[in-house]
N, C-alpha and C positions, 0 to 999 in steps of 0.2 A: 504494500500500500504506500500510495507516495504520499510526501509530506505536504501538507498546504503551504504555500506561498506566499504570503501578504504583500501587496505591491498597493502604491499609494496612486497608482497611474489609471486612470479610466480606463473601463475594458473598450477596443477598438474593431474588435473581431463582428465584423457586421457582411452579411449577403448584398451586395448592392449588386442591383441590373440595372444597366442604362435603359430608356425608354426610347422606344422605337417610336420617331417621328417621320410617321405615314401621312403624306399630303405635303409636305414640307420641300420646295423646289430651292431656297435659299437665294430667289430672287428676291427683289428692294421690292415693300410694299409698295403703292401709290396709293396716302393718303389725299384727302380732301384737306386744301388747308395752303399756306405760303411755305415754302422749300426754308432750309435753313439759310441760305446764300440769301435769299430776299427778308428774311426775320434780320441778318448781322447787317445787311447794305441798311434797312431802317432804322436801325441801332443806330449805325457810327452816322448816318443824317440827322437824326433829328435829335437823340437824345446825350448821345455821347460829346459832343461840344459845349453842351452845357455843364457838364461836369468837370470838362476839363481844366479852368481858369480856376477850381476849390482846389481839385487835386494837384494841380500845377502848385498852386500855395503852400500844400501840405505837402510838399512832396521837399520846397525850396526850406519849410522849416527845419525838416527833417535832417535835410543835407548841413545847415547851417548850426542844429543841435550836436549832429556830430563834427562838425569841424572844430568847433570851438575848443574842447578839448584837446584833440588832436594838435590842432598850431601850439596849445600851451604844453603839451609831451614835448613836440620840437624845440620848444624854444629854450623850454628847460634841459635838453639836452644839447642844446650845442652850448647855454653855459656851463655844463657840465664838462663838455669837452675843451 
């Protein structure tokens, strides 16, 4: 008689069968509806430039929160040097 085992590890030992998909050509649907290409071209027309001038800001504080330290690392190292 064997000894039991205790293992802390979930049991993984499972029967899997893939599912046979009957009907399935693996052509592009065509739905009802605007293509992706025409959803991002009305994107970046109409809504996306309006955003830009916030982000563009936050993007210049960002750059400017990190520089700031950065030139004072430099500057304190080259007195150091």
């Amino acid at each position: 008689m064997k000894p039991k085992i205790e293992t802390k590890f979930p049991i993984t030992d499972h029967n899997y069968h893939s599912a046979a998909l009957d009907g399935c050509s693996g052509s592009c649907a065509h739905l009802d509806g605007p293509s992706f290409r025409d959803i991002s071209r009305d994107y970046f027309k109409n809504e996306a430039p309006q955003d830009f001038l916030g982000e563009a800001l936050f993007f210049a504080a960002i750059v400017l929160t990190a520089a700031v330290p950065l030139m004072s690392g430099a500057y304190a190292l080259m007195h150091f040097v």
